[in-house]
N, C-alpha and C positions, 0 to 999 in steps of 0.2 A: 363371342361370336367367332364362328372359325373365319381365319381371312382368306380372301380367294384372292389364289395369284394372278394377276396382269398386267406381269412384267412383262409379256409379248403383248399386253394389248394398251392400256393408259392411257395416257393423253400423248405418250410421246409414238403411238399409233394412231392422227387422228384417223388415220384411213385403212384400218388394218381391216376395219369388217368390211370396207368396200369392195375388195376382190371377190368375195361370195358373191359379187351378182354374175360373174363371168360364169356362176352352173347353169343359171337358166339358159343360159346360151350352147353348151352341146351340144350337139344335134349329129347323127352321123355323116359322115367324108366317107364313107367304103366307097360309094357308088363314083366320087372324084377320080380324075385322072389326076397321076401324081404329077408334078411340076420336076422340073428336071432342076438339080443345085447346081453348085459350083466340081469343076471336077476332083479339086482337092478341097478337103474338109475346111469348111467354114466354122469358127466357135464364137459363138454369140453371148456377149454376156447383160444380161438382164438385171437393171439392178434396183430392188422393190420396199417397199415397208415388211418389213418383216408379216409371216402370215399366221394364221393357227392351221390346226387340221385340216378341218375341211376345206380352207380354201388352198392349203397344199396338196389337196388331191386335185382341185378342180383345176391350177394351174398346172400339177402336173402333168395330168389329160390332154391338157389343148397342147404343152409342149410337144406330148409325143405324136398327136393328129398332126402337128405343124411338121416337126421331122419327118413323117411317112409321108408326106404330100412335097417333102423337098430333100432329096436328097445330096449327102454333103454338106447342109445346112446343120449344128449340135446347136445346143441353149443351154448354158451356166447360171442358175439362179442365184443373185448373190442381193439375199435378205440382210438389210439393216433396220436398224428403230428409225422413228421419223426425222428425233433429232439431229440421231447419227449421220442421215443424210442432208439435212439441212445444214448443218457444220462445215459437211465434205463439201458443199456445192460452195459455201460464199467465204471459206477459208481459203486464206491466199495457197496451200499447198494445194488444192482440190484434189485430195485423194480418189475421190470416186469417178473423174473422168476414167479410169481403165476401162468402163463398163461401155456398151454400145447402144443397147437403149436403155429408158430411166421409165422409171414409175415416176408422178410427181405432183403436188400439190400444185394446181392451176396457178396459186397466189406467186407461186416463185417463177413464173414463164416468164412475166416482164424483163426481170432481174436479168433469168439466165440469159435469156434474146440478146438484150444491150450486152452483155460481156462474151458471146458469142458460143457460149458451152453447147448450147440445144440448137437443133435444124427440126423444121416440120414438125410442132405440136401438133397433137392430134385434137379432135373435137374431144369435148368430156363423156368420158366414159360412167360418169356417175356426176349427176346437179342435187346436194341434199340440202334443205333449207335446215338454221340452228332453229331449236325448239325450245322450250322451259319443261327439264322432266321434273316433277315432284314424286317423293315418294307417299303412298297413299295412308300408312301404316303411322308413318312420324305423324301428318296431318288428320287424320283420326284421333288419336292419342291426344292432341292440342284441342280438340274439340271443332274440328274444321271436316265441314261434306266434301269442298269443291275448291277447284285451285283458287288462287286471287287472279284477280281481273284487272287491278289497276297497280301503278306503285304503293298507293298510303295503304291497301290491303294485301299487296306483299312484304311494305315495312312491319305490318303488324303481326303478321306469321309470322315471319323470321324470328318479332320478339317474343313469340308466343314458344316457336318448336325449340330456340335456342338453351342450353346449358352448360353444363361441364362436358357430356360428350359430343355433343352436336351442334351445331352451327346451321344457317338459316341458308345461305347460300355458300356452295366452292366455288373457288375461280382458281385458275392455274395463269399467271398472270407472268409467270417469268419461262412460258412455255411461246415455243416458234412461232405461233397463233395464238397466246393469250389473250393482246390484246384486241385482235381482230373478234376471238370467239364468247370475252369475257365482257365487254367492256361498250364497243361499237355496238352490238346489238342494242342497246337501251336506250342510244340515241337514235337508233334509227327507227325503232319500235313508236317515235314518237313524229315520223314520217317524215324528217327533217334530216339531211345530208350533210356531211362533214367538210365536203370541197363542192364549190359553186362557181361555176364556168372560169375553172384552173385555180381557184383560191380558195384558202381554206376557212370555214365559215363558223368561227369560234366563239362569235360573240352575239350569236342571237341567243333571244331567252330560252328556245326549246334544247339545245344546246349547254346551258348553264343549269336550269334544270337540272337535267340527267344525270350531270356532272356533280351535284347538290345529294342527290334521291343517292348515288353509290359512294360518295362523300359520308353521310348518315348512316349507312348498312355497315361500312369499313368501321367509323370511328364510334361505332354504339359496338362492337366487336361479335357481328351478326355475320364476317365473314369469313369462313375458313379459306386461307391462301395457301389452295396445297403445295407440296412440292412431292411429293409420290405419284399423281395423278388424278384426275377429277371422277374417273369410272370406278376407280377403288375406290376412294373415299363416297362415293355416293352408292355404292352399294352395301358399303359396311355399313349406313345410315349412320356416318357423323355427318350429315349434309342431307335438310330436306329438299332442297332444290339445284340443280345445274342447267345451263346452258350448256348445247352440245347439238351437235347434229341427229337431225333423225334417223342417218346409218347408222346407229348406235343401238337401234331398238332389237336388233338380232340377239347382240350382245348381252342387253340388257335382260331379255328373256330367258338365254340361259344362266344368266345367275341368280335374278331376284324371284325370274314368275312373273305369269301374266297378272298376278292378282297384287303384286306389292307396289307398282310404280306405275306411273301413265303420265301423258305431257298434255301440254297447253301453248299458247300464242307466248311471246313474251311482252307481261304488262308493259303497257304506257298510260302517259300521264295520266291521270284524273279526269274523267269528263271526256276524254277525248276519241272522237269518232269520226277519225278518218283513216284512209290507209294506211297502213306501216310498211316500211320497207323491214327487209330480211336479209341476216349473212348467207350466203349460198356457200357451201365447199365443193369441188368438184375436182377431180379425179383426171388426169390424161398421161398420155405418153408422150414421149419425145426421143429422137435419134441424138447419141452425143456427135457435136460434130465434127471433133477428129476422130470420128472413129476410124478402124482402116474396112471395113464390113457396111457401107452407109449402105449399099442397094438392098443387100442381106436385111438388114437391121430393118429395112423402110418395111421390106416382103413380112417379117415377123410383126410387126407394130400395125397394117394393115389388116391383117389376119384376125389377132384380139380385139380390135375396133369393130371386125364384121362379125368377133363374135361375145361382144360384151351390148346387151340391149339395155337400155340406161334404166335406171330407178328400180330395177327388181331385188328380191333377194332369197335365202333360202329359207327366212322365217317368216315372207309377205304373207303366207295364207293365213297362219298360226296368228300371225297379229293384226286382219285386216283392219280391226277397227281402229288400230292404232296409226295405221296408213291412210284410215281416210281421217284421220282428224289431221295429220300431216297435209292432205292435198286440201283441207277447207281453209288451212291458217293459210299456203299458197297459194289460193285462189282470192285471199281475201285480202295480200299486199301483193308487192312485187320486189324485185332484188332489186338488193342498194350496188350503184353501179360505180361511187366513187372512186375506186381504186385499181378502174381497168388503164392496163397499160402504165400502172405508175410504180415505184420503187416503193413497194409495200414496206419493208423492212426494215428501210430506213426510216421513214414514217413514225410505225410503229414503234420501233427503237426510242425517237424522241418523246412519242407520246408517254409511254411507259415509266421514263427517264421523271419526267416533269406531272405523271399522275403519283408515283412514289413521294413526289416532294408532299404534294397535297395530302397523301394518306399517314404521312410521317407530321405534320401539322406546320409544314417551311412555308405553305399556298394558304390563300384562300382561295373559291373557287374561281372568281373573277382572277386572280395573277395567274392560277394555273393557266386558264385557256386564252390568258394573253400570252403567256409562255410559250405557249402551243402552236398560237397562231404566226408567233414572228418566228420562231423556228423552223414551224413547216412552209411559210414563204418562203424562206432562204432554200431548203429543200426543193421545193417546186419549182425554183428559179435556175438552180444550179446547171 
């Protein structure tokens, strides 16, 4: 199979398709009166997830609306991978402060807030709930109509689509949000929360569980752990299933077709019919805060927030019916809120740390999520 490259897009883009929704938002300024700039030239530098095409027209557009409505005011785009700017933010040389304002994965606000890098987050400019995409073509072929519904009917897929080339689910688990995108969803899918009024809540059974159901995928070897990216591997279908966000579905369409993939809720347990919670990713700006251009910066970051209208995109039409199965799985939980305001990172970092021990066979699942728990107390206390 010929491979498709997405080395601009992977997982180390989780948000690379997100800036397409800033097309729906054009609209013409001729009829604006221009805003007067600075009288000596202003250079702004923007600093984003790398984009593809189209959405480097669609930012380059609002750039030059933003310049004609403010004179003296320039805009420098300086595209990186997701990683790359995740590196630069929380490595002690922070290379990327040069920049004046930031693109940014919502998850890292807390972080930068407390260490004082960002002023004025903006609202989200994009809220995507994670979804289960299956490929339709693998589960045909295994003799399967329709996704699975619970775990023990996604254990039994996996062992069903699994072989030498293919694997049942991807996870990217040593990525910036692995364990946020890979891992948390399954516990939360079973409507049950990871911290419970400031403590972390490791040792109820729906919790051990989950922890048990991804224990058994890992160690039956039903799980490809990529390290290239979860969007390539699941399009090249070594992986019938991934967790990912539903801005992904643009993507998705340009490479597989609307007829080889489509999503579903992500299983929970057996029997169980109550809400699930969901990972939400979301999308915002933020001004760095030395920057020497902060009123500049605030003016440009104002501007893409009046003209970014949230949850659109440029393949919404092409794929309605894949956007309303997206709005009935979020109509039918609510987002898991553990993690506002808290040092995600760190978290995550231990959790990871101490799921490795368990998938290498050092845990059982009971020591892992006591691990867990007396870890992320110390964390939480800190």
């Amino acid at each position: 199979m010929k491979k498709v490259n997405l080395h601009g897009y992977g997982d180390k883009l989780l948000f690379a398709i997100a800036l397409a929704i800033l097309a729906g938002a054009l609209f013409s300024l001729s009829s604006r009166e221009k805003i007067s700039g600075t009288s000596a030239e202003s250079i702004l530098v923007f600093a984003k997830f790398q984009h593809n095409e189209i959405e480097h027209d669609v930012i380059t557009n609002l750039i030059e609306e933003f310049e004609n409505l403010h004179d003296g005011i320039r805009i420098v785009v300086d595209n990186r991978f997701y990683e790359e700017i995740s590196h630069d933010f929380f490595d002690p040389s922070n290379e990327i402060k040069h920049a004046d304002i930031f693109l940014l994965d919502a998850l890292w606000v807390s972080d930068l807030l407390e260490h004082e890098i960002i002023i004025n987050p903006s609202p989200p400019l994009l809220s995507s709930i994670n979804v289960l995409y299956y490929n339709i073509d693998i589960l045909r072929e295994a003799g399967f109509s329709r996704p699975p519904g619970n775990r023990s009917e996604f254990l039994n897929y996996s062992r069903a689509v699994s072989g030498e080339n293919c694997r049942g689910l991807v996870m990217h688990l040593n990525s910036a949000r692995g364990v946020y995108d890979d891992v948390f969803p399954w516990i939360w899918a079973a409507g049950t929360t990871l911290i419970n009024n400031g403590n972390p809540a490791f040792s109820t059974n729906p919790v051990i569980a989950a922890l048990t159901f991804l224990s058994s995928l890992y160690n039956e070897g039903l799980v490809l752990n990529t390290e290239e990216g979860k969007l390539q591997d699941f399009i090249q279908g070594r992986a019938a299933f991934m967790l990912a966000p539903a801005g992904h579905i643009g993507l998705l369409l340009e490479h597989m077709g609307e007829e080889s993939f489509s999503l579903t809720s992500i299983p929970g347990p057996d029997n169980y019919a109550g809400r699930t919670l969901f990972a939400s990713q979301e999308l915002i700006l933020a001004i760095n805060s030395s920057s020497p251009h902060i009123e500049e910066a605030q003016l440009f970051m104002d501007f893409l927030v009046e003209n970014a209208p949230l949850f659109t995109g440029q393949n919404r039409a092409v794929a309605s019916e894949l956007y309303s199965k997206v709005w009935e799985i979020e109509m039918a939980g609510e987002k898991a809120n553990d993690f506002n305001n808290l040092a995600l990172l760190e978290l995550s970092s231990a959790f990871r740390e101490e799921l490795q021990a368990l998938f290498t066979g050092s845990y059982t699942v009971a020591e892992m999520a006591a691990a867990i728990q007396r870890r992320w107390i110390l964390i939480l206390n800190e």
